[in-house]
N, CA, C and O atoms as CSV, one atom per row, in Angstrom:
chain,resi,resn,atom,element,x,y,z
A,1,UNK,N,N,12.847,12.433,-0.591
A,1,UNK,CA,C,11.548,12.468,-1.230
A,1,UNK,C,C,10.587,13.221,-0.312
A,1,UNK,O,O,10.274,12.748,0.780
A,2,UNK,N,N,10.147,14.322,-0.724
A,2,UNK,CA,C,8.954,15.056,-0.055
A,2,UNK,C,C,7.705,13.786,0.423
A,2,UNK,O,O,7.747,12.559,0.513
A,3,UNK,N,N,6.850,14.622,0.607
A,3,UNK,CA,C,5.533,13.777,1.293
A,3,UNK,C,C,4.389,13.976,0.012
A,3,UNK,O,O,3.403,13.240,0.007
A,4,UNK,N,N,4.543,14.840,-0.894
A,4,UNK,CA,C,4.126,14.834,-2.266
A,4,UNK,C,C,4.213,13.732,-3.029
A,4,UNK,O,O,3.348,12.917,-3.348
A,5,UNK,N,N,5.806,13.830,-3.385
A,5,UNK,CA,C,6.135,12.474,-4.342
A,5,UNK,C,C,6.032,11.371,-3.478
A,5,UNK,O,O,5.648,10.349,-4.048
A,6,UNK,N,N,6.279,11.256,-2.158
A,6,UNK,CA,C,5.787,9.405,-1.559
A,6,UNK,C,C,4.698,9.213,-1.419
A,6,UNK,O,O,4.355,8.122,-0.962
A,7,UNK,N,N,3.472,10.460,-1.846
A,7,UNK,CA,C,1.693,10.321,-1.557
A,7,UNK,C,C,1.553,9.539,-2.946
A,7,UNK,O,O,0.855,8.526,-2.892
A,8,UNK,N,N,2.273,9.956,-4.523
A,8,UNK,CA,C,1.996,9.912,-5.663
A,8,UNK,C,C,2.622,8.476,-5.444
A,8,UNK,O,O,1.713,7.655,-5.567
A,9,UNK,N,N,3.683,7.935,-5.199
A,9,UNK,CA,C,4.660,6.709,-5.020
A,9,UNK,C,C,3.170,5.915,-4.547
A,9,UNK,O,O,2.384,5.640,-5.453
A,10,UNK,N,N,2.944,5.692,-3.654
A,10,UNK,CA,C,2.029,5.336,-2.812
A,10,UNK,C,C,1.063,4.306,-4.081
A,10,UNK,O,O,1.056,3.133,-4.454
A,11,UNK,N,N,0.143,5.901,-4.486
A,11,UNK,CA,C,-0.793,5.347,-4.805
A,11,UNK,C,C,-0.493,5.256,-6.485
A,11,UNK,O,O,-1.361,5.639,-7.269
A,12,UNK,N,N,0.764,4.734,-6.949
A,12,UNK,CA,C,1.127,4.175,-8.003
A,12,UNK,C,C,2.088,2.798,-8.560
A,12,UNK,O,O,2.605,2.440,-9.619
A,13,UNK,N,N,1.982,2.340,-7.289
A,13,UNK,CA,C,2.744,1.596,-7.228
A,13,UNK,C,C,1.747,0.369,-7.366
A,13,UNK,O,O,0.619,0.504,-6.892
A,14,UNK,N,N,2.097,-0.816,-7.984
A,14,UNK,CA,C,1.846,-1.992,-7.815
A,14,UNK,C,C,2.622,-3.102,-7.012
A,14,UNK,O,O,3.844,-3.021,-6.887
A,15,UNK,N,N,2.067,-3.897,-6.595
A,15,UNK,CA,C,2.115,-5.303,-5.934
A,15,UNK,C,C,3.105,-6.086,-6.809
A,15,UNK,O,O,2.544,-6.733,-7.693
A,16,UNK,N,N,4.471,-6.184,-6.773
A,16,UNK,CA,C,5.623,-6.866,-7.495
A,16,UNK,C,C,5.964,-8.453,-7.319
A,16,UNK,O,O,6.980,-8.998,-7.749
A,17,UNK,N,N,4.879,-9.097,-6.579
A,17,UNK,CA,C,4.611,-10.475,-6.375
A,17,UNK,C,C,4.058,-11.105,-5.479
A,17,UNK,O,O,3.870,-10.534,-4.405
A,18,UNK,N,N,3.674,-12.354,-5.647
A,18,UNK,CA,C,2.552,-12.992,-5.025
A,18,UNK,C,C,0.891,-13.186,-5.676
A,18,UNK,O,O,0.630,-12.618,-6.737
A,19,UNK,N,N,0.212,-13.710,-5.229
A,19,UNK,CA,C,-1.112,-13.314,-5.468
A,19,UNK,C,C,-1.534,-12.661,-6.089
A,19,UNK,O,O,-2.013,-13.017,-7.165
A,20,UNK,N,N,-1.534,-11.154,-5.576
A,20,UNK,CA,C,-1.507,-10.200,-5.998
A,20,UNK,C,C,-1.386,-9.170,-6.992
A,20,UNK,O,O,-1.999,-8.136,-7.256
A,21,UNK,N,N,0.022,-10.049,-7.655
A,21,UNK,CA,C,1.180,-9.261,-8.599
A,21,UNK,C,C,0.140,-8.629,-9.545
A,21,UNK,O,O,-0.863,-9.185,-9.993
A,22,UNK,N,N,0.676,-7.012,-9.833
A,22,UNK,CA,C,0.104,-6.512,-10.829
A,22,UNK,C,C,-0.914,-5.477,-10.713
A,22,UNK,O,O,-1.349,-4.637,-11.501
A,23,UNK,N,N,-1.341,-5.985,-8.682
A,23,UNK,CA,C,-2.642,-4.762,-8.563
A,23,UNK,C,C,-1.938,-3.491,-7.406
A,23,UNK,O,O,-1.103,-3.529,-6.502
A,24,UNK,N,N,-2.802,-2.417,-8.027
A,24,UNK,CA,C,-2.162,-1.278,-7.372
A,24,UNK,C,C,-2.247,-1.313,-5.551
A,24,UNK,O,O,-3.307,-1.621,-5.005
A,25,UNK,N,N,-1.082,-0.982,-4.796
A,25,UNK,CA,C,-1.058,-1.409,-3.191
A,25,UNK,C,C,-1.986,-0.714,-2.715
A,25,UNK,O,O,-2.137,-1.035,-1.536
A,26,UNK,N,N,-3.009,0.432,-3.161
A,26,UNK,CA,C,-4.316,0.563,-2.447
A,26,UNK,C,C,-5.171,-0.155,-2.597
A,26,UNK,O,O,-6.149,0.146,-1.913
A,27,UNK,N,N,-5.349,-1.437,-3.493
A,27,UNK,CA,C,-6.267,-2.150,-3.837
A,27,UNK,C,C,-6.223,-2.991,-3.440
A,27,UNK,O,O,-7.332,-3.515,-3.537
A,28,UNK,N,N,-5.248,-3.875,-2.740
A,28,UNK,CA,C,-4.970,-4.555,-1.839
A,28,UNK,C,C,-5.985,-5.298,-0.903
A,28,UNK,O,O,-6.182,-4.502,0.016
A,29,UNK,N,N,-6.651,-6.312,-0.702
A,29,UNK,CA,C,-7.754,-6.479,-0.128
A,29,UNK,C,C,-7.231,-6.759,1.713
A,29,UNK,O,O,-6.411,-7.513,2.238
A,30,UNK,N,N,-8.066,-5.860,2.175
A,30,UNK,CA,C,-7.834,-5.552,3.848
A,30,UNK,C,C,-7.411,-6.742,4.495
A,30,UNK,O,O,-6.665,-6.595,5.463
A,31,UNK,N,N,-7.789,-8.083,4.102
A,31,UNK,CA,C,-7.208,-9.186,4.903
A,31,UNK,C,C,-6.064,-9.517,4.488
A,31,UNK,O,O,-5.487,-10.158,5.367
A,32,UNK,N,N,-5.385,-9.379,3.473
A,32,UNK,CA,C,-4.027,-9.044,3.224
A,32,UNK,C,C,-2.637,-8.471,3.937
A,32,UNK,O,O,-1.601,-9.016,4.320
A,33,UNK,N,N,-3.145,-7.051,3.924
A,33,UNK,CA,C,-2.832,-5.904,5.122
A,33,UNK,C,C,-2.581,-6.484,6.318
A,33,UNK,O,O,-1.711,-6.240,7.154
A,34,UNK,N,N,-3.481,-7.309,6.294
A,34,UNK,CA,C,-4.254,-7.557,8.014
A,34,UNK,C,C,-2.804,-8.988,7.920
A,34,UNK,O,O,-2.092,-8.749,8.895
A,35,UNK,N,N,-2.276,-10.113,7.234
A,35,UNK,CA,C,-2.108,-10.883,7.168
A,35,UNK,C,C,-0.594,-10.341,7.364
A,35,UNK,O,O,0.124,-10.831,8.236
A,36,UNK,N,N,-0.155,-9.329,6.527
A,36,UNK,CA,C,1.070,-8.891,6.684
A,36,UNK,C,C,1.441,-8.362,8.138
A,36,UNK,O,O,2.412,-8.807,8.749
A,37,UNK,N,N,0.676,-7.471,8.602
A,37,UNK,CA,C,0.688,-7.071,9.838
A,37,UNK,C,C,1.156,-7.553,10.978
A,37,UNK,O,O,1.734,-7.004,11.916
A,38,UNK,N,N,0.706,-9.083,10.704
A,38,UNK,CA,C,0.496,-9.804,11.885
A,38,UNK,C,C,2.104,-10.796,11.514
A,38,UNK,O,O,2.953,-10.986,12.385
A,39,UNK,N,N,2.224,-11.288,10.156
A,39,UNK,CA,C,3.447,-11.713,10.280
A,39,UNK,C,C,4.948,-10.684,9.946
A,39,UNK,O,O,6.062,-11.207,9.972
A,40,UNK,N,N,4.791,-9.469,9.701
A,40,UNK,CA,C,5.871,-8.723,9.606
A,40,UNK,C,C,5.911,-7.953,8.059
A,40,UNK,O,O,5.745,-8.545,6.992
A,41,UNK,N,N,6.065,-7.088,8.155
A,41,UNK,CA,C,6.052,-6.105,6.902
A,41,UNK,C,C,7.362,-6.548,6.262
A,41,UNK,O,O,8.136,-6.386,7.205
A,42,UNK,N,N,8.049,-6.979,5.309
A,42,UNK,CA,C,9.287,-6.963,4.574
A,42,UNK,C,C,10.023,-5.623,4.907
A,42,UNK,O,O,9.436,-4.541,4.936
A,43,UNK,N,N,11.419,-5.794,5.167
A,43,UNK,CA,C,12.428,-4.947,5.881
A,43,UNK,C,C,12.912,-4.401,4.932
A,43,UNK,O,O,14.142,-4.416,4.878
A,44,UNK,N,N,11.957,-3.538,3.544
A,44,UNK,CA,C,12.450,-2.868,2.791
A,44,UNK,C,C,11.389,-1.731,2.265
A,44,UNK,O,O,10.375,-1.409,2.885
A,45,UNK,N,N,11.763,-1.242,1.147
A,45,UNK,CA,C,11.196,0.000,0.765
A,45,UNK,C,C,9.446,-0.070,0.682
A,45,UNK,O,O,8.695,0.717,1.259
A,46,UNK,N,N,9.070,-1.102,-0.098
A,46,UNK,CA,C,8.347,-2.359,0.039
A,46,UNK,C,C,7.328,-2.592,1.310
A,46,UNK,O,O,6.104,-2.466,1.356
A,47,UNK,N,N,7.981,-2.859,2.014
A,47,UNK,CA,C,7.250,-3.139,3.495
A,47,UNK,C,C,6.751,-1.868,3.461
A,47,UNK,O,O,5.550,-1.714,3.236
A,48,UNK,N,N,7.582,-0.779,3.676
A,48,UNK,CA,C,7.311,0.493,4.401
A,48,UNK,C,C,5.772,1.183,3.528
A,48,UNK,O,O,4.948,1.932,4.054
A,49,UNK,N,N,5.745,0.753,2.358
A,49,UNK,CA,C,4.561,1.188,1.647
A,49,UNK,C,C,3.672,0.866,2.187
A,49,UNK,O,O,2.815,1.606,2.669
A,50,UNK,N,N,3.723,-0.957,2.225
A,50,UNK,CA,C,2.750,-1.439,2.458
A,50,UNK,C,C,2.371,-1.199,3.538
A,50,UNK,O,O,1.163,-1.417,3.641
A,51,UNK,N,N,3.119,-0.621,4.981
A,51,UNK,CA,C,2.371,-0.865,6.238
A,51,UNK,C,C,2.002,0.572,6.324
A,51,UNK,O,O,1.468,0.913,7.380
A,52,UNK,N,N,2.262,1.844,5.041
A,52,UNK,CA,C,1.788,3.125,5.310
A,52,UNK,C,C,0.223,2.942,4.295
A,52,UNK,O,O,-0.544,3.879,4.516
A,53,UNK,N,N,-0.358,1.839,3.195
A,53,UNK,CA,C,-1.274,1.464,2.849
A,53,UNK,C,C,-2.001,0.573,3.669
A,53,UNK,O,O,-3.149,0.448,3.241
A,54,UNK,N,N,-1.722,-0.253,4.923
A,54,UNK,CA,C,-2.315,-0.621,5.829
A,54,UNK,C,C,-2.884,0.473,6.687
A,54,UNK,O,O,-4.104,0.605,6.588
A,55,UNK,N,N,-2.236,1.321,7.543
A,55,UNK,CA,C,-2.762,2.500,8.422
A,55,UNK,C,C,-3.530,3.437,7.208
A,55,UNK,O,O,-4.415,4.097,7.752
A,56,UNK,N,N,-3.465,3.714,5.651
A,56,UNK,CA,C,-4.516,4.156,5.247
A,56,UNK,C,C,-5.558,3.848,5.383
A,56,UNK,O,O,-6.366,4.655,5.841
A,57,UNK,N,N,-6.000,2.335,4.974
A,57,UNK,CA,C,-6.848,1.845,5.205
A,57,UNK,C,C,-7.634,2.013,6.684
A,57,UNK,O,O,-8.699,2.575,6.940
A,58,UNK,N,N,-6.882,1.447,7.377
A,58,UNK,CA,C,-7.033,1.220,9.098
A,58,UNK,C,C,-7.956,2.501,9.383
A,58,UNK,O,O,-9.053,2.378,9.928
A,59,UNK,N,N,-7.400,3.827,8.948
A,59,UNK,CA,C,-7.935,4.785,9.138
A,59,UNK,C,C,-8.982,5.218,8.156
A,59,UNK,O,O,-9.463,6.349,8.236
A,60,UNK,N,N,-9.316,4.451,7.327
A,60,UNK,CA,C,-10.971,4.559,6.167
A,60,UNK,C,C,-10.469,6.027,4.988
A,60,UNK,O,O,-11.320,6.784,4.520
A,61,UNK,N,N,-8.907,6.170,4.683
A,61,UNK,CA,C,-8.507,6.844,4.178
A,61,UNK,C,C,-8.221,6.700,2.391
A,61,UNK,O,O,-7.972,7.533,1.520
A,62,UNK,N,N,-8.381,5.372,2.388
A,62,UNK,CA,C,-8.002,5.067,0.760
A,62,UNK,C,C,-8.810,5.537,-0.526
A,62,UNK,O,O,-8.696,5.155,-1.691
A,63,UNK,N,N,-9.725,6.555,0.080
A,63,UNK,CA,C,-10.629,7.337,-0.998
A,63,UNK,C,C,-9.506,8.399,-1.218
A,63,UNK,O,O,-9.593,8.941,-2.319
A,64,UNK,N,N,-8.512,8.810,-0.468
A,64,UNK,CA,C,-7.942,10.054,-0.866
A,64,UNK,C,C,-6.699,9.822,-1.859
A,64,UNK,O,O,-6.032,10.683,-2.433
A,65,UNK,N,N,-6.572,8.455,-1.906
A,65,UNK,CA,C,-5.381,7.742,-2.906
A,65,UNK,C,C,-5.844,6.959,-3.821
A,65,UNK,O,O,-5.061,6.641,-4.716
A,66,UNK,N,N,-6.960,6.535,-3.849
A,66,UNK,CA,C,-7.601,6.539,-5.263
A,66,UNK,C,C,-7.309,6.469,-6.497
A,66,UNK,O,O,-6.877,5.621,-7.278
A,67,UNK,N,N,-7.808,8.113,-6.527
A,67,UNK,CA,C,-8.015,8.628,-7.484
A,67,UNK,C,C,-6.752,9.599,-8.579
A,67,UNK,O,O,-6.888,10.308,-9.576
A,68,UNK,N,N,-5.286,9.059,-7.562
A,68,UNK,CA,C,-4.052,9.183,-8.172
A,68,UNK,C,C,-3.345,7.884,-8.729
A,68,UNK,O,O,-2.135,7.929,-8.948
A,69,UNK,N,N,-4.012,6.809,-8.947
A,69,UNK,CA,C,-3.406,5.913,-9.089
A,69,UNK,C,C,-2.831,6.008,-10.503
A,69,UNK,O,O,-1.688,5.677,-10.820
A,70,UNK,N,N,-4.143,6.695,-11.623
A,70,UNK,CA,C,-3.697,6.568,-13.022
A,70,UNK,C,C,-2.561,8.070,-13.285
A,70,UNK,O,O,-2.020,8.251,-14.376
């Protein structure tokens, strides 16, 4: 997968359970992120989103993924 289709992956993907379920992983509220972080990202495809939507954030970047969600 290019860095194209995992930017579009990214910011189309939803939250597949928990709390959460249902909202897109940039929408994710920062203490979340912050909660995963600290106890371990899931050792799958999954995790890896989520901890590349954590360092978006981290870095005040989630305006640029936005606006691809729909």
């Amino acid at each position: 997968m290019n860095n194209k289709e995992y930017f579009l992956k990214l910011a189309k993907t939803k939250m597949p359970f928990g709390k959460y379920t249902g909202r897109f992983l940039i929408d994710l509220p920062e203490h979340y992120l912050i909660w995963f972080k600290g106890k371990g990202f899931p050792e799958n495809e999954l995790g890896k989103m989520l901890e590349a939507i954590y360092e978006i954030k981290l870095n005040g970047l989630e305006h640029l993924v936005r606006p691809f969600r729909n």
